[in-house]
Each structure stands twice: as structure tokens, then as C-alpha cells.
VOGU-3710 file (C-alpha; in Angstrom, 3 decimals, decimal comma):
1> xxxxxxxxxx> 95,841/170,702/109,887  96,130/172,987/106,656  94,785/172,752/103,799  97,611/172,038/102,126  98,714/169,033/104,410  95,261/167,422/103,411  96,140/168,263/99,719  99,748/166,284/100,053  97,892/163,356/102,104  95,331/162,888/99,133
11> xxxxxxxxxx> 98,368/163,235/96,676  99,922/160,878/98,407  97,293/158,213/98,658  95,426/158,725/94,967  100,150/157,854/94,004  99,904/154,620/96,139  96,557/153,614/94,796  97,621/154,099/91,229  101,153/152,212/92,337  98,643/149,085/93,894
21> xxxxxxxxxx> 96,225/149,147/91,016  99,131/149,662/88,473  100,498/146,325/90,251  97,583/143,982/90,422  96,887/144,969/87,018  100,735/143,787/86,399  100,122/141,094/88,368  96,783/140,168/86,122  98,684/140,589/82,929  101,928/138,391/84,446
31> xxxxxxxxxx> 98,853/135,683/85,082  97,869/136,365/81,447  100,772/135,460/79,888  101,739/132,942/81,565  98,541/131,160/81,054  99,373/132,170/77,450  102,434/130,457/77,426  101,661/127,689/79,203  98,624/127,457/76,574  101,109/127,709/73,523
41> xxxxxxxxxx> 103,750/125,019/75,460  100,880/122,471/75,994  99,844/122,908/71,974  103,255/122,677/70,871  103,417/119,764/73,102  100,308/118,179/71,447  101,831/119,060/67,885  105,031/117,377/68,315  103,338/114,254/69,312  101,047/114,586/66,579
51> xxxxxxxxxx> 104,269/114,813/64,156  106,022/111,702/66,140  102,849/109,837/65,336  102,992/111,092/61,790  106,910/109,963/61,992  105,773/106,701/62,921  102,476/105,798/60,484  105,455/107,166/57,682  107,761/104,767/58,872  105,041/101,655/58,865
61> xxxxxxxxxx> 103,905/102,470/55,608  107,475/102,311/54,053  108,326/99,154/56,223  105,022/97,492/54,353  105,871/99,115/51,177  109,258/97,981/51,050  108,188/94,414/52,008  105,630/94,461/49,012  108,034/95,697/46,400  111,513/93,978/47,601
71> xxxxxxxxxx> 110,168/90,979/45,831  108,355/92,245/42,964  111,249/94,204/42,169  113,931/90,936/42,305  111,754/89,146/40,033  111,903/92,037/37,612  115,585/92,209/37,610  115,619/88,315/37,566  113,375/88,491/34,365  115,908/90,807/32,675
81> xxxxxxxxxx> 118,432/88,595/33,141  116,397/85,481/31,392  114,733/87,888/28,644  118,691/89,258/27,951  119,511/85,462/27,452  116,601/84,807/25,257  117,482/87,981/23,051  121,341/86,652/22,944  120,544/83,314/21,076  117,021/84,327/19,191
91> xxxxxxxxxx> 117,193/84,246/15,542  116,528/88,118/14,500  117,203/90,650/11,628  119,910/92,572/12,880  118,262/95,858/12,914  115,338/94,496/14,864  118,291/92,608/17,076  119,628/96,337/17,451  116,326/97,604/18,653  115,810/94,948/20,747
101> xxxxxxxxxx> 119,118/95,251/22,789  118,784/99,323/22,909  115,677/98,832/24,514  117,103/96,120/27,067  120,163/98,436/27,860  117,722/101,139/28,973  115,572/99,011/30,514  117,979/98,221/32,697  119,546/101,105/33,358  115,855/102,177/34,361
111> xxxxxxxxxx> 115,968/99,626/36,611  118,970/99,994/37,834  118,442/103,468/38,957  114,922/102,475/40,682  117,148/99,680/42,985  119,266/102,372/44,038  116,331/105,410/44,400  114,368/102,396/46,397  117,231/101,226/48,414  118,389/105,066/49,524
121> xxxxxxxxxx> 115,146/105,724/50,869  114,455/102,698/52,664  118,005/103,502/54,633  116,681/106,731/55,115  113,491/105,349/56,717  115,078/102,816/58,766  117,368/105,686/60,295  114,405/107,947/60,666  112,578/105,376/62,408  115,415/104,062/64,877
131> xxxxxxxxxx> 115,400/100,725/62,944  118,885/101,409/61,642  121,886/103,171/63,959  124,521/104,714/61,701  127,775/101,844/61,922  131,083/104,231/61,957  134,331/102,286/61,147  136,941/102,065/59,315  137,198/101,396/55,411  140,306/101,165/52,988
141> xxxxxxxxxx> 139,452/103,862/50,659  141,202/102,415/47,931  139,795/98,945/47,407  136,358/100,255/48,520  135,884/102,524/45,826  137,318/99,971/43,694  134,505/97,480/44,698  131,964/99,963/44,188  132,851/101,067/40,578  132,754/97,469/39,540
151> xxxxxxxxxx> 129,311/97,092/40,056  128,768/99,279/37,243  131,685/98,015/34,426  129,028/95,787/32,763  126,245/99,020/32,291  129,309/101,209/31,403  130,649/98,740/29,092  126,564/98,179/27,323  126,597/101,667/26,768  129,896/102,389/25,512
161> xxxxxxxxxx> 131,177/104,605/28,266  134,894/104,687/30,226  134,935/103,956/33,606  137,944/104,341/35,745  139,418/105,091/38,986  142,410/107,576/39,811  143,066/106,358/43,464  147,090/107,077/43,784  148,932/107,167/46,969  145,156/106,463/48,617
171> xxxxxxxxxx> 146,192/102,427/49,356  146,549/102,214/52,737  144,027/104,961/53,427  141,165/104,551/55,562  137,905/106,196/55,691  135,960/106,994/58,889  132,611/106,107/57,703  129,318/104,202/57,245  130,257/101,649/54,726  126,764/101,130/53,228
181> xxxxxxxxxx> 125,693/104,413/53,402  128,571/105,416/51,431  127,985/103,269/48,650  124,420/104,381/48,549  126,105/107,698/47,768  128,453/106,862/45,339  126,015/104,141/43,569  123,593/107,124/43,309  126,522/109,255/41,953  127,816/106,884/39,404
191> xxxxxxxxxx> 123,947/106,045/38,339  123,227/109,346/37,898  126,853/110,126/35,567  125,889/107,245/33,692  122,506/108,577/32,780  123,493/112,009/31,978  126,632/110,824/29,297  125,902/109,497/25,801  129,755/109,791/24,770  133,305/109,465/26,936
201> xxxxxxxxxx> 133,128/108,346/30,337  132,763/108,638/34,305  136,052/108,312/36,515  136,071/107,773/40,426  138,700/109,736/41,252  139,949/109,575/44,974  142,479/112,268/47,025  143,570/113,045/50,147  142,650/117,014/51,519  144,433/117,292/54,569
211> xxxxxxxxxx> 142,835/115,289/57,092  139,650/114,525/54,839  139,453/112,549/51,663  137,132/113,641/48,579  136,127/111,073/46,750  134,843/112,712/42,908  132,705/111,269/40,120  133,693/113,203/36,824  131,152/112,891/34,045  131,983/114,183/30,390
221> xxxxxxxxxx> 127,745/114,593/30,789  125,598/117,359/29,777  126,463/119,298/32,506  124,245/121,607/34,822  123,148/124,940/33,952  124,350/127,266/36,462  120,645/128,152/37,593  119,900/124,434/38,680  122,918/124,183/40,958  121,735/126,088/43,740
231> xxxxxxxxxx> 118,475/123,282/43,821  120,316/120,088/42,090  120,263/118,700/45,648  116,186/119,719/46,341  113,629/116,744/45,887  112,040/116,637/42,650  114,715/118,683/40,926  116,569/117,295/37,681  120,047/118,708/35,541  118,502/118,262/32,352
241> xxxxxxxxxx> 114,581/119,618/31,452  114,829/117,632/28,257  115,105/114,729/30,060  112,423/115,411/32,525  109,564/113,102/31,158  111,462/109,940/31,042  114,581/110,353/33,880  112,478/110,422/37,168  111,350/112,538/39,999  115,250/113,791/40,943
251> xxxxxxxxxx> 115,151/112,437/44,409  118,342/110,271/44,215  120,645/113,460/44,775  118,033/114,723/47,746  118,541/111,141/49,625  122,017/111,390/48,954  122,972/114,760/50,525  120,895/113,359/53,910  122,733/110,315/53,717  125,551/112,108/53,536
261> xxxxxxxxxx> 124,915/113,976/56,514  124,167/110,978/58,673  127,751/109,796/58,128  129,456/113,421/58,549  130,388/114,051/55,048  129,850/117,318/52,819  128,663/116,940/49,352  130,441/118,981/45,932  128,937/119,960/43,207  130,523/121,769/40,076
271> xxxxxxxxxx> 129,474/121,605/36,397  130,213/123,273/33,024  126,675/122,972/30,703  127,987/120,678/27,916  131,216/120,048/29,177  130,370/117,327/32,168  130,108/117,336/36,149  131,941/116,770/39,317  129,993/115,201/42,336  131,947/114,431/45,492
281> xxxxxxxxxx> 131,934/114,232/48,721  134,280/114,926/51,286  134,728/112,514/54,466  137,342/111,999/57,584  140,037/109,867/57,540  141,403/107,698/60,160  143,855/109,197/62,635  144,776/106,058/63,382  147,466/104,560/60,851  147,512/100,871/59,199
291> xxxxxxxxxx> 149,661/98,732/61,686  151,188/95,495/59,764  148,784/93,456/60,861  145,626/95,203/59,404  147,741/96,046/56,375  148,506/92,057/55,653  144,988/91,450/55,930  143,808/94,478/53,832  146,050/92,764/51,060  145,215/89,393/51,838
301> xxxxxxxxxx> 141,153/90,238/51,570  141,586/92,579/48,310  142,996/89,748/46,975  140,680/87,508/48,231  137,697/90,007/46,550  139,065/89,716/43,182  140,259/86,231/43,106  138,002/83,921/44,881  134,279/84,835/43,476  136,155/82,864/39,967
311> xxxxxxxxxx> 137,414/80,182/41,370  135,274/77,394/41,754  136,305/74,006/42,267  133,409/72,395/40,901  131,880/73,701/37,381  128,416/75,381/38,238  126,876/73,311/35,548  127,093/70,472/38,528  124,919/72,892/41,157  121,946/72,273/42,190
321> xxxxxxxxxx> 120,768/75,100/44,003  117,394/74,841/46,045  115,420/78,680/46,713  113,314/78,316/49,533  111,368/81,388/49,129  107,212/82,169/49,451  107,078/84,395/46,245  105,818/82,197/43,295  107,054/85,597/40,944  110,953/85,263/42,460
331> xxxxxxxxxx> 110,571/80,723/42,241  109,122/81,125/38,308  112,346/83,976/37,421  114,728/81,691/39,043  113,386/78,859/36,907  113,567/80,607/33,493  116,919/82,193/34,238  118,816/78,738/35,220  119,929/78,081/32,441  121,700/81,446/31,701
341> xxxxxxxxxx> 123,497/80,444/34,714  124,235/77,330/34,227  122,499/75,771/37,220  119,740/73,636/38,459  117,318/75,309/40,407  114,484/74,006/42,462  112,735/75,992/44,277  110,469/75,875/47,410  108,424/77,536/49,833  109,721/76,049/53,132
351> xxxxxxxxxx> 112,344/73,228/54,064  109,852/70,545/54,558  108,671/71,067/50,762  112,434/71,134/49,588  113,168/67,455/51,256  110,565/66,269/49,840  110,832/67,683/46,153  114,283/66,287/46,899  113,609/63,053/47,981  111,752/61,777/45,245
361> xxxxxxxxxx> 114,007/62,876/42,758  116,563/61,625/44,562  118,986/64,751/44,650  121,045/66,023/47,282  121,355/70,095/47,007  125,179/72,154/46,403  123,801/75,011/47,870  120,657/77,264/49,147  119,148/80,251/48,531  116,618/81,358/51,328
371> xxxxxxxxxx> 114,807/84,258/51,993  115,025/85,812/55,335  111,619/87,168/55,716  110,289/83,572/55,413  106,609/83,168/57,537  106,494/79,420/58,242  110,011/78,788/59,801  113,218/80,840/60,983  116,506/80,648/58,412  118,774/79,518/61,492
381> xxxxxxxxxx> 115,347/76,245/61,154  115,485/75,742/57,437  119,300/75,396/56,963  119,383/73,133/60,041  116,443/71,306/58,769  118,620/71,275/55,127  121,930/70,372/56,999  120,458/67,571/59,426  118,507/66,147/56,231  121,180/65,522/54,131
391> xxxxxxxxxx> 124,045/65,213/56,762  126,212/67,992/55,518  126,946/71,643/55,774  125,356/73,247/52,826  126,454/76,622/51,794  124,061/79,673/51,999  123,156/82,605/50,041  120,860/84,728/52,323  118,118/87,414/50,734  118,486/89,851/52,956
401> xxxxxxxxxx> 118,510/93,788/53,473  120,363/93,147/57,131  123,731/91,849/58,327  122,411/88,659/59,654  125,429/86,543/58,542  127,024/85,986/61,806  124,178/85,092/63,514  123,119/82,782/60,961  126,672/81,188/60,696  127,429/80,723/64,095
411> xxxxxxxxxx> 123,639/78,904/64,466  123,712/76,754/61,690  127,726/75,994/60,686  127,080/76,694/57,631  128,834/79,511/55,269  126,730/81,796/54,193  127,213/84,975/52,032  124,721/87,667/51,930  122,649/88,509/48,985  120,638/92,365/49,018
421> xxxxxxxxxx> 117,537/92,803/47,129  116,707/94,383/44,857  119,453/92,552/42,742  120,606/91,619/38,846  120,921/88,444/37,230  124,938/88,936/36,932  125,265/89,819/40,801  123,484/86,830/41,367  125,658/84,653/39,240  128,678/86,453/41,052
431> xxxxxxxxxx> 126,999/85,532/44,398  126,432/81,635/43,662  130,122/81,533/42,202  131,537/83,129/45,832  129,315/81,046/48,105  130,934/77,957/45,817  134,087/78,856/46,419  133,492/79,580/50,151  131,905/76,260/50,385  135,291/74,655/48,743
441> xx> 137,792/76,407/51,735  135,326/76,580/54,264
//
């Protein structure tokens, strides 16, 4: 063989060991990386359960610290209402009386706003945590924003501010939406106006946009600098830096855009510094229309809403209404605020402790009030107890931050109408004069 045959066979072989050696090495690095990868899938595997079990201890804590400060906070709101009674018929210098009712006003306004921060994010928690599924339906827009701007006539009239509602043409419009997730919204909304505007007013105004409906909150307010809008929805951020050391943390509008989220709606911000604010939010409407039916009852309950909670048959100076409730803090507010109400209360921590207050004082109870977080018995157990006791079907007001109504009804006979804390002494009063009147047609 030549020389130059060997020269091609050595070429030849040194190419296909570089080829194999270029491959294994291939092969080694393939090996590598997937190792690699595996490596990183496994750690991000052992992160995200990390962050679940984050998730969850975050969730516990704010189930305990909502159960801590659900009655603590009633009891404050129930002391308001007795101290705003006291301050009504105490003898005072009118200047000091001036002083005196300035600081309740803000006081409660304060509190107001904390009852609606507190509530937000404990609906956030609960449908972070599972606890809570977001309930679609169907809601009159009309009559629903109606409802919800009442809540806040009696602040609005305290501080001198208009409150209205510009709902044309939107009667027999119906929302697809969360109900209680959208009055989180529009409390926070309304809470937030209200802070932000020493002179004019807020008005709810509500329109149809195509297939959506925006429902606005117009402030004549201080307005937002054009800086701050980009961020007015970020945690911790506030419209006004003057107000910064007394107005909160500015997590109301961060709850509300993720609330607003959960239910499919888009949130609107615009704002002239000095000249006031619009905050809406945009939702779907029903593609389904009102048939006769639903609109008869729509009527018949909006009527129903505004009528019945003042009519009772029986003046509420004749109540006696028995709290069955564990908190000594919510029994001693109840006490001191009766008579602003115009009620007897007497108040207990189970049922067995209630028949026998009752019994030797010889009473026989117009209605209950029980908390439904009680340890010692179910409330299906105490109103049966109650019921079986006194041979009768006593009306209910139930404490509660869940729907339980139905249940509870359908157990027990009895009506019962559902009372969420944190709460004020004038929705209670509302409460007690609706669960009356339900007990009268029931």
C-alpha cells in the first residue's frame, strides 16, 4: 500500500475518533444538563411547597386574627353608639358640645373605614385560602347600589356632605357579579370619597357601556396629583401626603382592585388635584333579560327593603332581646347601649344560662341575638333549646361573617336575619327593627 493510502486511513480514523469523542463528550454534557434541570425542577418543586406552606401559616394567622378582633371590634362600634347617646343628652357648654361631637364624627368615620379595610382583607384571605369560592349571580343594579349608598346617608349627613345616586334607565338591569364582593368595592369607594371631601358631595352614579355597566363614585375631593395615579392602586400608597399621618396605610384601594379581579371587573380611576375624583368599575351584565316573573319580585322585594325594616307591629320599647354570646366586652356594650335603642337586653353566654336568667325573672324573650362562633353549643342547639323552652318560635338575629341563614332556618323554624360584624349601633337598631317585623309576617 502507498504511503499516501496509509496517510488517508489515519485521516480517516484520527475524523471518526474526534466524531466519537466529540459525541460522548455531547453525550456527557446532554447528562449534565439534564441533571441540571432536573436539579433546578426538584428545587423549584421544594420552593413552591415551601410558598403553599407559607400560603397556608398566612391564612391561619388571619383566620385567628380575625376571630380575636371580630369581637373587640363590635364592642367598639357598640360603645360609639352608647357614648354618642350619652353626648346627645349631657349637659355641656356648647363649644365643648361642638368639640365633643367633631371628635365622635371622626371617630367614627375612623372606625368605619377600619370595618371595611378589616372586612376586605379577610374576603381576600378566605378566597386565597379556598375557604370562600367566588358566588356569580345575578343582581338588579339599580336597587343594589341603592342599598349600598344608604349605608353611608347617616356619615354623609354628620359631615355635611351630598350623597346621591344617578341610576336612570338602569331599573331592570342586572349585574353578573359577586354580590358581597361588590359592595366591599363600592363601601371601600364611598369610604374613601367621604374621607377625602370636606365640602359638596359624593354621587353613585350608574350607566350602561354596551354590554358592561360602570358603576362611578364622583367626589368633589382633593383630587389626585397626576404622579400618584399610576400607584393609587399599590399597597401602602395614599392621594393626599398631608393626610398621611392620620388616614392609614392606603391598602383599601389595593384590596379593592384584587377583589375586583376575582369577580371579573376592571377598575377606573381619573382625578383633577382640587377639583375631585372618579372611581369606578366596570362589570358584565346579564344576557339574560328580566322575565315578568323576576321583575314582580324585584319590585315586590325593593319594596319590601325600604318598607318593612319600619314597620313594626309591636313598639321596640316592649322587646326583650336576649344575646347569647361568650364575649363579656360585646354583653357589657349591649347593656349600656339598650337604652339608646329602646330595648331590654339580657345577655348570656349559652342557652342554659339564658333560661335560667329568664326564669327567675320571670320573662319570656321577643327575640335573640346569638353568636355563631359559640364554643359550648351549636346555634341550630341554642334556638331549639330557646324555642322548646318557651314553646314558641323566637326570631333570630345571627352574628355572623357566613350565609348560614338557611341552614339555620330550615333547622330551627325560626326566622332569622343575618347580622355581619364588625357592625354600628344604627345597623343594629335597623337589624332588631327587620327581624321584628319578620317575626310579625312570618
Amino acid at each position: 500500500m502507498s504511503a499516501a493510502w496509509w496517510l488517508a486511513a489515519i485521516v480517516a480514523v484520527s475524523v471518526l475518533l474526534s466524531l466519537i469523542l466529540g459525541w460522548q463528550r455531547h453525550r456527557a454534557r446532554d447528562r449534565g444538563t439534564r441533571q441540571r434541570i432536573d436539579e433546578r425542577l426538584q428545587e423549584l418543586a421544594h420552593r413552591r411547597a415551601e410558598l403553599r406552606d407559607i400560603e397556608a401559616d398566612r391564612s391561619r394567622f388571619l383566620a385567628a386574627f380575625s376571630h380575636d378582633l371580630k369581637q373587640p371590634m363590635l364592642a367598639v362600634n357598640l360603645y360609639l353608639g352608647s357614648i354618642q347617646r350619652s353626648l346627645e343628652t349631657a349637659a355641656m357648654e356648647s363649644s365643648e358640645r361642638a368639640r365633643s361631637t367633631e371628635s365622635l364624627l371622626r371617630l367614627r368615620q375612623s372606625v368605619g373605614y377600619m370595618n371595611d379595610v378589616f372586612d376586605s382583607v379577610l374576603d381576600i384571605s378566605r378566597l386565597e385560602s379556598g375557604a370562600m369560592e367566588v358566588a356569580i349571580e345575578r343582581v338588579p343594579a339599580g336597587s343594589f347600589c341603592e342599598r349600598v349608598l344608604a349605608q353611608h346617608k347617616r356619615m354623609a349627613d354628620d359631615l355635611g356632605l351630598v350623597l346621591e345616586l344617578r341610576a336612570a334607565g338602569m331599573e331592570h338591569e342586572l349585574l353578573q357579579t359577586d354580590p358581597r364582593l361588590l359592595e366591599r368595592i363600592l363601601r371601600n369607594f364611598i369610604s374613601n370619597s367621604m374621607r377625602y371631601t370636606k365640602a359638596g358631595g359624593v354621587r353613585l352614579r350608574v350607566s350602561k357601556r354596551g354590554t358592561l355597566c360602570r358603576i362611578s363614585v364622583i367626589d368633589t375631593g382633593s383630587g389626585i396629583a397626576a404622579p400618584l395615579r399610576k400607584k393609587i392602586f399599590d399597597e401602602f400608597t395614599r392621594g393626599d401626603a398631608a393626610a398621611m399621618a392620620t388616614q392609614g396605610v392606603g391598602l383599601g384601594l389595593a384590596i379593592a382592585r384584587r377583589l375586583a379581579a376575582r369577580i371579573g371587573g376592571r377598575i377606573l380611576l381619573s382625578s383633577h388635584l382640587g377639583m375631585g375624583s372618579v372611581f369606578a368599575i366596570e362589570l358584565p351584565l346579564s344576557a339574560t333579560p328580566l322575565s315578568d316573573t323576576e321583575r314582580m319580585a324585584m319590585r315586590d322585594a325593593h319594596l319590601l327593603e325600604r318598607v318593612l325594616p319600619q314597620v313594626v307591629v309591636e313598639p321596640p320599647v316592649n322587646t326583650l332581646m336576649v344575646c347569647i354570646d361568650a364575649d363579656p366586652d360585646v354583653a357589657n356594650a349591649l347593656r349600656l347601649l339598650a337604652p339608646s335603642l329602646g330595648i331590654d337586653i339580657l345577655t348570656a353566654g349559652g342557652s342554659a344560662d339564658a333560661i335560667r336568667q329568664l326564669a327567675a325573672r320571670s320573662l319570656v324573650p321577643t327575640l335573640l341575638m346569638i353568636d355563631a362562633q359559640l364554643q359550648s353549643e351549636s346555634v341550630a342547639q341554642a334556638i331549639t333549646h330557646m324555642n322548646d323552652e318557651f314553646n314558641a318560635t323566637i326570631p333570630v338575629v345571627l352574628c355572623s361573617d357566613e350565609d348560614l341563614m338557611t341552614n339555620v332556618e330550615k333547622q330551627t323554624g325560626s326566622p332569622v336575619t343575618l347580622l355581619q360584624r364588625p357592625l354600628s349601633a344604627e345597623k343594629l337598631r335597623e337589624v332588631i327593627n327587620g327581624a321584628l317585623s319578620r317575626r310579625d309576617t312570618h
